[in-house]
PDB file of N, CA, C and O in Angstrom:
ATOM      1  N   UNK A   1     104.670  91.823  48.659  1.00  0.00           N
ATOM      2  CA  UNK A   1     105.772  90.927  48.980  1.00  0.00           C
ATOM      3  C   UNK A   1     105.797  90.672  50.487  1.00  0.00           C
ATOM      4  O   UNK A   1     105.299  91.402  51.344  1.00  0.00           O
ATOM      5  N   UNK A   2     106.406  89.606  50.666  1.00  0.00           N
ATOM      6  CA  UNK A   2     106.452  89.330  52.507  1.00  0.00           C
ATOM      7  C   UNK A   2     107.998  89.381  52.417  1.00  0.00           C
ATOM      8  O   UNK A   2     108.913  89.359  51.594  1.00  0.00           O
ATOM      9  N   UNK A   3     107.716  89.475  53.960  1.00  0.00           N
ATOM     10  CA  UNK A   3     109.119  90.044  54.350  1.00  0.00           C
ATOM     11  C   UNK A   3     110.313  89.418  54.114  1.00  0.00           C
ATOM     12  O   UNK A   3     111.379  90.022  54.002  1.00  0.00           O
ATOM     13  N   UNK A   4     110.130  87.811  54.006  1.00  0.00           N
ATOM     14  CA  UNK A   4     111.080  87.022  53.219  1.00  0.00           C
ATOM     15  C   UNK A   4     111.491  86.907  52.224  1.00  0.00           C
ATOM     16  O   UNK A   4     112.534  86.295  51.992  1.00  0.00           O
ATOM     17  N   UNK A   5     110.534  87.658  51.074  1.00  0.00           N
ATOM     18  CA  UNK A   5     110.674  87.686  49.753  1.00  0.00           C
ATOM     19  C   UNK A   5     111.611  89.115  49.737  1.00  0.00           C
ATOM     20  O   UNK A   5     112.138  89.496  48.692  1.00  0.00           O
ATOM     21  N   UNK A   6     111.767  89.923  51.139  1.00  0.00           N
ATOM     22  CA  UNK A   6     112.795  91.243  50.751  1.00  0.00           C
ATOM     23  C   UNK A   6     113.615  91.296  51.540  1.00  0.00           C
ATOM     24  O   UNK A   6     114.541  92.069  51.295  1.00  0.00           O
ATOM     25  N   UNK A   7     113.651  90.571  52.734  1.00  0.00           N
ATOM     26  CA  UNK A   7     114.930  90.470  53.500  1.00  0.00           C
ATOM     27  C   UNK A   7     115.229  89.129  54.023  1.00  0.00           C
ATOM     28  O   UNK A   7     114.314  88.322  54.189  1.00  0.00           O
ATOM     29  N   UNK A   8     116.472  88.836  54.297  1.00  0.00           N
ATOM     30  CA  UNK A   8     117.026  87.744  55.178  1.00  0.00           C
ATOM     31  C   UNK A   8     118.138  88.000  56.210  1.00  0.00           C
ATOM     32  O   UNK A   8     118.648  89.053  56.592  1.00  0.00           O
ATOM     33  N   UNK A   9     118.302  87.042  56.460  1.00  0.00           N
ATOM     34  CA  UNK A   9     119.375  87.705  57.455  1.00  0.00           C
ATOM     35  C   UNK A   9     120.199  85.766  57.689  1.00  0.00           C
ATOM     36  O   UNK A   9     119.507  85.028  58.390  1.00  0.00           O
ATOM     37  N   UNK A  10     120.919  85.427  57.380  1.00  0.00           N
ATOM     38  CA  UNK A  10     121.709  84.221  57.830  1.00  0.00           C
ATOM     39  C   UNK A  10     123.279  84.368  58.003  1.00  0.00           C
ATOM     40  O   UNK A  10     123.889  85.065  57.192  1.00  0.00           O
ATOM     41  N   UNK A  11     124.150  83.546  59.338  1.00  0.00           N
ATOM     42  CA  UNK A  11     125.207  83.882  59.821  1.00  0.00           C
ATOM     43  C   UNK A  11     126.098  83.320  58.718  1.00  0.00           C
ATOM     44  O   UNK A  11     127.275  83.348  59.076  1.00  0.00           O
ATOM     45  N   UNK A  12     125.914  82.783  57.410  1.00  0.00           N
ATOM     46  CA  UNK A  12     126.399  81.888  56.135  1.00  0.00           C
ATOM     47  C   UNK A  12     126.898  83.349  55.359  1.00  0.00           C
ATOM     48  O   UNK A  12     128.034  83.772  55.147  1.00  0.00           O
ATOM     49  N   UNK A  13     125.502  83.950  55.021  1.00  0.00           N
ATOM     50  CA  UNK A  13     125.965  85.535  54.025  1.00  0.00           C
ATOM     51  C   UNK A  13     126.283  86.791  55.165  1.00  0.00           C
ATOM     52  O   UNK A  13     125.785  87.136  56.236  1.00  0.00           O
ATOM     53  N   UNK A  14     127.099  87.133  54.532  1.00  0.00           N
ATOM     54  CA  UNK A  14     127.450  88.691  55.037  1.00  0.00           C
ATOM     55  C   UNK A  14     127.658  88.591  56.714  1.00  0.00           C
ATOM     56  O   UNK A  14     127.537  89.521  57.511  1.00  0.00           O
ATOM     57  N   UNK A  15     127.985  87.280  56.990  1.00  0.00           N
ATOM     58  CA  UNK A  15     128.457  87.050  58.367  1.00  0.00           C
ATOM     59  C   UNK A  15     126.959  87.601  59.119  1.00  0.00           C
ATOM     60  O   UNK A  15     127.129  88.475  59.969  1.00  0.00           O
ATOM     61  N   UNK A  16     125.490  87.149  58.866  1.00  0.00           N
ATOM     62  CA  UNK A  16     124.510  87.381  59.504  1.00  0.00           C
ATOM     63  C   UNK A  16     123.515  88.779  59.172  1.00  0.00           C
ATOM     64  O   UNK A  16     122.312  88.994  59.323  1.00  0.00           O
ATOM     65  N   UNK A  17     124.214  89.279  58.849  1.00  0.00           N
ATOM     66  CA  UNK A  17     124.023  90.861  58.083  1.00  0.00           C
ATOM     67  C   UNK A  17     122.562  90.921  57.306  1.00  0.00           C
ATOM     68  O   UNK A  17     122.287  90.267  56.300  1.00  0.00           O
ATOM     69  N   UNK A  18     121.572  91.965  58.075  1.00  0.00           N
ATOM     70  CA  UNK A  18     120.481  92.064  57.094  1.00  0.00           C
ATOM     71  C   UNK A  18     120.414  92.394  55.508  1.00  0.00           C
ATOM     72  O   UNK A  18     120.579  93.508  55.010  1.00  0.00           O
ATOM     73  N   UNK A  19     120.144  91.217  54.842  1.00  0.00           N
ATOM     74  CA  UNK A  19     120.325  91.433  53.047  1.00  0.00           C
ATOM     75  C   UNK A  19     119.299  91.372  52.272  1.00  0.00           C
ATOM     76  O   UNK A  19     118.261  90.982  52.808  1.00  0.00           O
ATOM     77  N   UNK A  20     119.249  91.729  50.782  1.00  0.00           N
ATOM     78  CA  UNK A  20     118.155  91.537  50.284  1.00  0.00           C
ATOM     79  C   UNK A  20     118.253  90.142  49.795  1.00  0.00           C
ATOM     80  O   UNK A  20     119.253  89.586  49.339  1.00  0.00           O
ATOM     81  N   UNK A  21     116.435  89.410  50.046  1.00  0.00           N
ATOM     82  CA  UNK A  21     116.744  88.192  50.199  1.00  0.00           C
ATOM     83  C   UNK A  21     117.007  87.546  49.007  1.00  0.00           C
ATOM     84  O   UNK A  21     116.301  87.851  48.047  1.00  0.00           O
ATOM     85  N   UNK A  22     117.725  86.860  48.889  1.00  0.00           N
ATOM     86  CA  UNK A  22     118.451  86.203  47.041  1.00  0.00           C
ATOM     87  C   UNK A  22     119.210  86.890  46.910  1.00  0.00           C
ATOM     88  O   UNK A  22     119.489  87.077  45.726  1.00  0.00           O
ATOM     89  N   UNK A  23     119.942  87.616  47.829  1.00  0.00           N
ATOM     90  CA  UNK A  23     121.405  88.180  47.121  1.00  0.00           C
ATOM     91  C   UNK A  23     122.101  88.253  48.408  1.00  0.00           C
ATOM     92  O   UNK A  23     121.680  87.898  49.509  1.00  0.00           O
ATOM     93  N   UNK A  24     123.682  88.976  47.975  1.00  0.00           N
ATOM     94  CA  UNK A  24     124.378  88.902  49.490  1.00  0.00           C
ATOM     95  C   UNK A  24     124.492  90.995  49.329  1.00  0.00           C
ATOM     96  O   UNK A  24     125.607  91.516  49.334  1.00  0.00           O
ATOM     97  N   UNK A  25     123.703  91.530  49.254  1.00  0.00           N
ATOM     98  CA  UNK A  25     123.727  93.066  49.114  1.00  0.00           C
ATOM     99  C   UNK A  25     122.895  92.895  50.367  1.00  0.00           C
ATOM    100  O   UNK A  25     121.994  92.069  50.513  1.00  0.00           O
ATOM    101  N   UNK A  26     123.412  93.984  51.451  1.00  0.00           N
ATOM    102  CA  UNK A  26     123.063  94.397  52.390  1.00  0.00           C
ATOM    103  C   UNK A  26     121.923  95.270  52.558  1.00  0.00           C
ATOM    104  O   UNK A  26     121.913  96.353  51.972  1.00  0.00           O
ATOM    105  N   UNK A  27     121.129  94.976  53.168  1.00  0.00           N
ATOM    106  CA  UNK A  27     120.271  96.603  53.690  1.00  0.00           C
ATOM    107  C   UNK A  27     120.791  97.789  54.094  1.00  0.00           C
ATOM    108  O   UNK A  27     120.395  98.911  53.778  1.00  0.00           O
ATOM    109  N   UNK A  28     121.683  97.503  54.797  1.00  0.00           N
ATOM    110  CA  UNK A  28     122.383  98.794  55.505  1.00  0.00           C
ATOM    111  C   UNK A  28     123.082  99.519  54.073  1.00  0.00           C
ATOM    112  O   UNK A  28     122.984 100.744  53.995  1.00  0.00           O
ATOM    113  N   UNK A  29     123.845  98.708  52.848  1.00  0.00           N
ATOM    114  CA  UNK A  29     124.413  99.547  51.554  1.00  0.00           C
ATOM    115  C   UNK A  29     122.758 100.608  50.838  1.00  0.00           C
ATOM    116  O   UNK A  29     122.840 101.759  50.410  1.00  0.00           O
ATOM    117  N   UNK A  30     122.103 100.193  50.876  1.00  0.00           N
ATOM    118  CA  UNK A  30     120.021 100.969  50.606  1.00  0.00           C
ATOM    119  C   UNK A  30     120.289 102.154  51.222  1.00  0.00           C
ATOM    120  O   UNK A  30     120.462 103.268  50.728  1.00  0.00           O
ATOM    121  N   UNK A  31     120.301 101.901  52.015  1.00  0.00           N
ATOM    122  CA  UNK A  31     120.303 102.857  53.385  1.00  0.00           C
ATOM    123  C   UNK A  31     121.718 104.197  52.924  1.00  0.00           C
ATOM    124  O   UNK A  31     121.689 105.352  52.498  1.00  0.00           O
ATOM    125  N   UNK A  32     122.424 103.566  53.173  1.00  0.00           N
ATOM    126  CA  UNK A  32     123.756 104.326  52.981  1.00  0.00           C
ATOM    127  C   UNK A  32     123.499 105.417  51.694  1.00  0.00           C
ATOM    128  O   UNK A  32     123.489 106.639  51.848  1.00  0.00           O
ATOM    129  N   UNK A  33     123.333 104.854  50.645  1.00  0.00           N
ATOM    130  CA  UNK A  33     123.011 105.632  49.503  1.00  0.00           C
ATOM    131  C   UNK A  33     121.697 106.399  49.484  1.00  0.00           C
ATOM    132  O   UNK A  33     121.828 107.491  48.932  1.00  0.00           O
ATOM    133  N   UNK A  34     120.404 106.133  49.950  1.00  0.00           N
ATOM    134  CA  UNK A  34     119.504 106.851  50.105  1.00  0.00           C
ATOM    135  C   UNK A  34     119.986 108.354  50.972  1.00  0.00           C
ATOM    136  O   UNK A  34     119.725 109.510  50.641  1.00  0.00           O
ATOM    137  N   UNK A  35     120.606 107.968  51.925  1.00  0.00           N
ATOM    138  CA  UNK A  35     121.307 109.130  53.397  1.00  0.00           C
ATOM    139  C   UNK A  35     122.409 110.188  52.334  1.00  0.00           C
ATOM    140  O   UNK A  35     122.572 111.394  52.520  1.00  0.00           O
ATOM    141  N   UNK A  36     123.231 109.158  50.947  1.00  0.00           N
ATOM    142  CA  UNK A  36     123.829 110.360  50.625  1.00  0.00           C
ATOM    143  C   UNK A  36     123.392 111.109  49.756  1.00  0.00           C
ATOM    144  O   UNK A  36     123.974 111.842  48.957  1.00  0.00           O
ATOM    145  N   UNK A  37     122.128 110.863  49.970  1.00  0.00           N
ATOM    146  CA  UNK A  37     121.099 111.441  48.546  1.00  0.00           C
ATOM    147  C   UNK A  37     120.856 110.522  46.937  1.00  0.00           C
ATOM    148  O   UNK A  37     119.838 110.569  46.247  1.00  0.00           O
ATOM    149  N   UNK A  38     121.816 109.918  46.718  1.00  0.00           N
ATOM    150  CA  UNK A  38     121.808 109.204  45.407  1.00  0.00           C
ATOM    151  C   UNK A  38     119.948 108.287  45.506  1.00  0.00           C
ATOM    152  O   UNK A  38     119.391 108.111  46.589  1.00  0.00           O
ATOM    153  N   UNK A  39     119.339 107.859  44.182  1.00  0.00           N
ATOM    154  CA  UNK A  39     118.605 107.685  43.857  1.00  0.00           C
ATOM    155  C   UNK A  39     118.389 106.034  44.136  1.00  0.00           C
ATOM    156  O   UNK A  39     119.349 105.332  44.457  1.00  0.00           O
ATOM    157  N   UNK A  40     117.125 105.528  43.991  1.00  0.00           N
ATOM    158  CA  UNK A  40     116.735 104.483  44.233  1.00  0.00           C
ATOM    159  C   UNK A  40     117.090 103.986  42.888  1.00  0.00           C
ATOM    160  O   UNK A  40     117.411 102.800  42.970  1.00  0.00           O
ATOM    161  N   UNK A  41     117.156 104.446  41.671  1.00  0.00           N
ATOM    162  CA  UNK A  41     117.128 104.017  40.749  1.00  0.00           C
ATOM    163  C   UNK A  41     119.344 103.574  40.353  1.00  0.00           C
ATOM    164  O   UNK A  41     120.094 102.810  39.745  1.00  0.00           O
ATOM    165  N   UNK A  42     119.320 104.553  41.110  1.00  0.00           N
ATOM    166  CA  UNK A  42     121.498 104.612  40.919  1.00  0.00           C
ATOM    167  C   UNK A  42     121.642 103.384  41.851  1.00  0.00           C
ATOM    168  O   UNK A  42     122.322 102.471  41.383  1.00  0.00           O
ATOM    169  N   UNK A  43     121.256 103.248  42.772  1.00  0.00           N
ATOM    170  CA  UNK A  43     120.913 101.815  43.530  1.00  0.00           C
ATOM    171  C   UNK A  43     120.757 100.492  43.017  1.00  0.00           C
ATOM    172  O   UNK A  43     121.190  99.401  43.388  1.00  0.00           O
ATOM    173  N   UNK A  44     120.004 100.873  42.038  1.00  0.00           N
ATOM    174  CA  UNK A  44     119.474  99.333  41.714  1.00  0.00           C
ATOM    175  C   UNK A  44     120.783  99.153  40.752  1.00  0.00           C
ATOM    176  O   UNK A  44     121.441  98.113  40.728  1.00  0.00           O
ATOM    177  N   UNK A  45     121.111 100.476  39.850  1.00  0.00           N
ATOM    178  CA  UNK A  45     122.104 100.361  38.672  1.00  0.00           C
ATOM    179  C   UNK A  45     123.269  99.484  39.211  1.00  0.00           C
ATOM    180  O   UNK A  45     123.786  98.542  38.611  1.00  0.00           O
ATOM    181  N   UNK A  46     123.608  99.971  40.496  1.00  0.00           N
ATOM    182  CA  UNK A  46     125.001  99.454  41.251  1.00  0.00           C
ATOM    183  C   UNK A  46     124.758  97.804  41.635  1.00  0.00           C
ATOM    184  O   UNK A  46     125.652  96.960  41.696  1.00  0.00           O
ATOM    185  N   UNK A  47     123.542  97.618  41.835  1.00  0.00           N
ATOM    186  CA  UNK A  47     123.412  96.295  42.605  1.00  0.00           C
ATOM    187  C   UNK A  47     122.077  95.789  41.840  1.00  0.00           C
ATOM    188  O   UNK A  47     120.955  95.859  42.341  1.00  0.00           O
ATOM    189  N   UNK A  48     122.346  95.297  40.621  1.00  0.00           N
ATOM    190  CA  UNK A  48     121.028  94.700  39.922  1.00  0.00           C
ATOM    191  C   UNK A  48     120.654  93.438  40.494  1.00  0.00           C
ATOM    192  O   UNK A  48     119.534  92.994  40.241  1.00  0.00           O
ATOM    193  N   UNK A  49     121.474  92.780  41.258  1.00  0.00           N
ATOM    194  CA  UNK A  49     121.052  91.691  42.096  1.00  0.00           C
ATOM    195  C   UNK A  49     119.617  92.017  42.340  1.00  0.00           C
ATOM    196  O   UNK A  49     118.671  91.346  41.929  1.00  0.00           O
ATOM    197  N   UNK A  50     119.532  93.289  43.164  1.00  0.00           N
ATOM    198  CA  UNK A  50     118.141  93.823  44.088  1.00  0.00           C
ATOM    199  C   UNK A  50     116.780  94.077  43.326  1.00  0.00           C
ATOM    200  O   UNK A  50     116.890  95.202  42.837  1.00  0.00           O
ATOM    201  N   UNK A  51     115.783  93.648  43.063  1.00  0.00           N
ATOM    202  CA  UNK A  51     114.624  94.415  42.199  1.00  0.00           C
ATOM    203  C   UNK A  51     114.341  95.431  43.063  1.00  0.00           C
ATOM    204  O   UNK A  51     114.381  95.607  44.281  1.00  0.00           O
ATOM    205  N   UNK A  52     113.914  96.322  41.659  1.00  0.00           N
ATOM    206  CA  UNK A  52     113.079  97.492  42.642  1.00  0.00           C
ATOM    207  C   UNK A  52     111.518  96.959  43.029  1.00  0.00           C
ATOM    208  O   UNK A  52     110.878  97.735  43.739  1.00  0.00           O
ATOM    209  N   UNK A  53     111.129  96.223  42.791  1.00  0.00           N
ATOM    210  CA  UNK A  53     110.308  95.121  43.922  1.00  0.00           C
ATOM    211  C   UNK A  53     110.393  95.336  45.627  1.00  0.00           C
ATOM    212  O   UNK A  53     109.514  95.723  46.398  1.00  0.00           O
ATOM    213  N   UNK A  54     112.158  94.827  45.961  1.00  0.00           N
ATOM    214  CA  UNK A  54     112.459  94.090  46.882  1.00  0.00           C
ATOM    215  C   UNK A  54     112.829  95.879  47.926  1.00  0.00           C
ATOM    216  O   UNK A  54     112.744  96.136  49.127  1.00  0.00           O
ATOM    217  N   UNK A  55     113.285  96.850  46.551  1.00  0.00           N
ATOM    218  CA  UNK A  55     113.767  97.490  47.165  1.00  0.00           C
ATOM    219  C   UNK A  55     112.849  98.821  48.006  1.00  0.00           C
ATOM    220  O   UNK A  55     113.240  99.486  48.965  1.00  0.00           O
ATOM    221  N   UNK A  56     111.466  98.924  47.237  1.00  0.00           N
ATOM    222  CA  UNK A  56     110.486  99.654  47.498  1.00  0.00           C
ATOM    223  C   UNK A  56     109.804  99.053  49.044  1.00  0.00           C
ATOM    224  O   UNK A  56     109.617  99.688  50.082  1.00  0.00           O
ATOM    225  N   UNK A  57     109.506  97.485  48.721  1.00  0.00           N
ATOM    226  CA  UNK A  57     109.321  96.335  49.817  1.00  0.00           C
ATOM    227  C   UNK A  57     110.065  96.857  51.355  1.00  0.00           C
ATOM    228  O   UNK A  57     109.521  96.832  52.459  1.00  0.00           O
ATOM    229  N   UNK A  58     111.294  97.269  51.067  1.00  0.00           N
ATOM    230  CA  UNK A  58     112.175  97.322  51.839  1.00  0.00           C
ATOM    231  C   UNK A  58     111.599  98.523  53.064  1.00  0.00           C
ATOM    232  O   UNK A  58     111.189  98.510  54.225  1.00  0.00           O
ATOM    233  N   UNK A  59     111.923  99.716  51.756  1.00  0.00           N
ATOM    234  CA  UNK A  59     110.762 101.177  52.871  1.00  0.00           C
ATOM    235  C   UNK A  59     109.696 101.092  52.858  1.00  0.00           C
ATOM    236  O   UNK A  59     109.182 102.126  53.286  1.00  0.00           O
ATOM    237  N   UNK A  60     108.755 100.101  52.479  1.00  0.00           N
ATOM    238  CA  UNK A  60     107.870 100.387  53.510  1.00  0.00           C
ATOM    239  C   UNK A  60     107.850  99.502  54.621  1.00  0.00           C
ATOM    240  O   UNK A  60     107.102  99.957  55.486  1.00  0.00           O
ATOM    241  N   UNK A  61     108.459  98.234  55.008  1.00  0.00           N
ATOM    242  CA  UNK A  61     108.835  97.690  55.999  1.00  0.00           C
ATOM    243  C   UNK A  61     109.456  98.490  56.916  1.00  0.00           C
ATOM    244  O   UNK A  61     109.108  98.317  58.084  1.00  0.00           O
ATOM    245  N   UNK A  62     110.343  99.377  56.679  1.00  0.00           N
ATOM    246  CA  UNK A  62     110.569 100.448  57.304  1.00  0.00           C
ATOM    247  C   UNK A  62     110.312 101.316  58.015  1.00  0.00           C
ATOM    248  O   UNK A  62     110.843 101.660  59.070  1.00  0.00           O
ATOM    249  N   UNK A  63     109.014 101.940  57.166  1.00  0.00           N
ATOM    250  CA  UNK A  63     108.395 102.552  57.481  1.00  0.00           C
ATOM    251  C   UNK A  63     106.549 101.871  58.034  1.00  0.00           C
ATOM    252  O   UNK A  63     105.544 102.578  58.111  1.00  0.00           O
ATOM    253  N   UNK A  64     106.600 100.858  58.233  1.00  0.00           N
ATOM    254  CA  UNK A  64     105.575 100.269  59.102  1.00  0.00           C
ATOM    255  C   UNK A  64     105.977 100.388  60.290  1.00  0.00           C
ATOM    256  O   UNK A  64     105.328 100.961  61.165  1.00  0.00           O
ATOM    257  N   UNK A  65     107.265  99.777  60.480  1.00  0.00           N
ATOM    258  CA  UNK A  65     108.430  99.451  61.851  1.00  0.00           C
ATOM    259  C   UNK A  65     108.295 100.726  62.430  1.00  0.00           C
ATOM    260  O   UNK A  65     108.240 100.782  63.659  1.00  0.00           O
ATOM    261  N   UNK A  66     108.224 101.901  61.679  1.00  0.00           N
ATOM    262  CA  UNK A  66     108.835 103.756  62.351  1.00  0.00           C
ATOM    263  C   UNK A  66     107.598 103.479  62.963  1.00  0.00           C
ATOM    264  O   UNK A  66     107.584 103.261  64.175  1.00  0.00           O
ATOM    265  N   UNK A  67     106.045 103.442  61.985  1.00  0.00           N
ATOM    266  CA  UNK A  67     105.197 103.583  62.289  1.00  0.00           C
ATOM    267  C   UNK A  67     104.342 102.977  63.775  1.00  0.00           C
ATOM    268  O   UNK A  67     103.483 103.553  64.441  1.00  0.00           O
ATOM    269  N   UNK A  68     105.027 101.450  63.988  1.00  0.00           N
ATOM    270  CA  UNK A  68     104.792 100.755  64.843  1.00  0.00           C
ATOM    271  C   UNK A  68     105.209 101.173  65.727  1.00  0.00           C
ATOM    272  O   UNK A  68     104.368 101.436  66.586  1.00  0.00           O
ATOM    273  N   UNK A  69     106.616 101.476  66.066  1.00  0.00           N
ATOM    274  CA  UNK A  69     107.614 102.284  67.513  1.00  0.00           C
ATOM    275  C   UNK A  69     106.862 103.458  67.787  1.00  0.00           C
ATOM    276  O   UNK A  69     106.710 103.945  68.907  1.00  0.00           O
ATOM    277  N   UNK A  70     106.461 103.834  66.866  1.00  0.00           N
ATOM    278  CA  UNK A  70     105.898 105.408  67.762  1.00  0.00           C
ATOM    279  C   UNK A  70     104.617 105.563  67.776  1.00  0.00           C
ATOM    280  O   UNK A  70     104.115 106.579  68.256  1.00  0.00           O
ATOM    281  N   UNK A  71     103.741 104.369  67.140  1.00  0.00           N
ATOM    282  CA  UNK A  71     102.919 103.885  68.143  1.00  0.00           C
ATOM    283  C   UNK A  71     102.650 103.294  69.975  1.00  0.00           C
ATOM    284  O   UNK A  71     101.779 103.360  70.842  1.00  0.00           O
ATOM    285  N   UNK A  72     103.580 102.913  69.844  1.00  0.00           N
ATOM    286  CA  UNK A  72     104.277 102.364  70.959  1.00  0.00           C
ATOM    287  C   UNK A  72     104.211 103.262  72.186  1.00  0.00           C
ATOM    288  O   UNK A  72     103.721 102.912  73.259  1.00  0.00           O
ATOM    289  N   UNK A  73     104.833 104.636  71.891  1.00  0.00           N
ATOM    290  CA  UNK A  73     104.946 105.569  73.152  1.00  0.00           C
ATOM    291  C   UNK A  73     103.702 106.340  73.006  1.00  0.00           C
ATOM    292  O   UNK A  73     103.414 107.208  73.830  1.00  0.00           O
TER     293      UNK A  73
END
């Protein structure tokens, strides 16, 4: 997937807010629930908007980005 096909970001949804793209569910709500431990799969249950496509898409964009910054130093 490209990065458009898993995120967007426009000042129209979620007042600009990084989302998954085709829905108005946030990245930062992924995030939140991964941090309180709950499952990728209790995730998707809550917000079927999201495929687990978009949402797997998501960490490893993530984790390219970690990968890239600490390349960096």
């Amino acid at each position: 997937m490209t990065p458009a096909q898993v995120i967007s970001s426009d000042p129209e949804v979620q007042g600009g807010a990084v989302v998954f793209a085709g829905t108005r569910v946030p990245l930062k709500n992924f995030i939140d629930y991964l941090e309180a431990g709950d499952s990728i799969e209790q995730f998707l249950e809550d917000f079927p908007s999201v495929t687990r496509e978009q949402a797997i898409a998501a960490l490893e964009l993530a984790k390219d980005a970690l990968v890239t910054l600490a390349g960096a130093h």
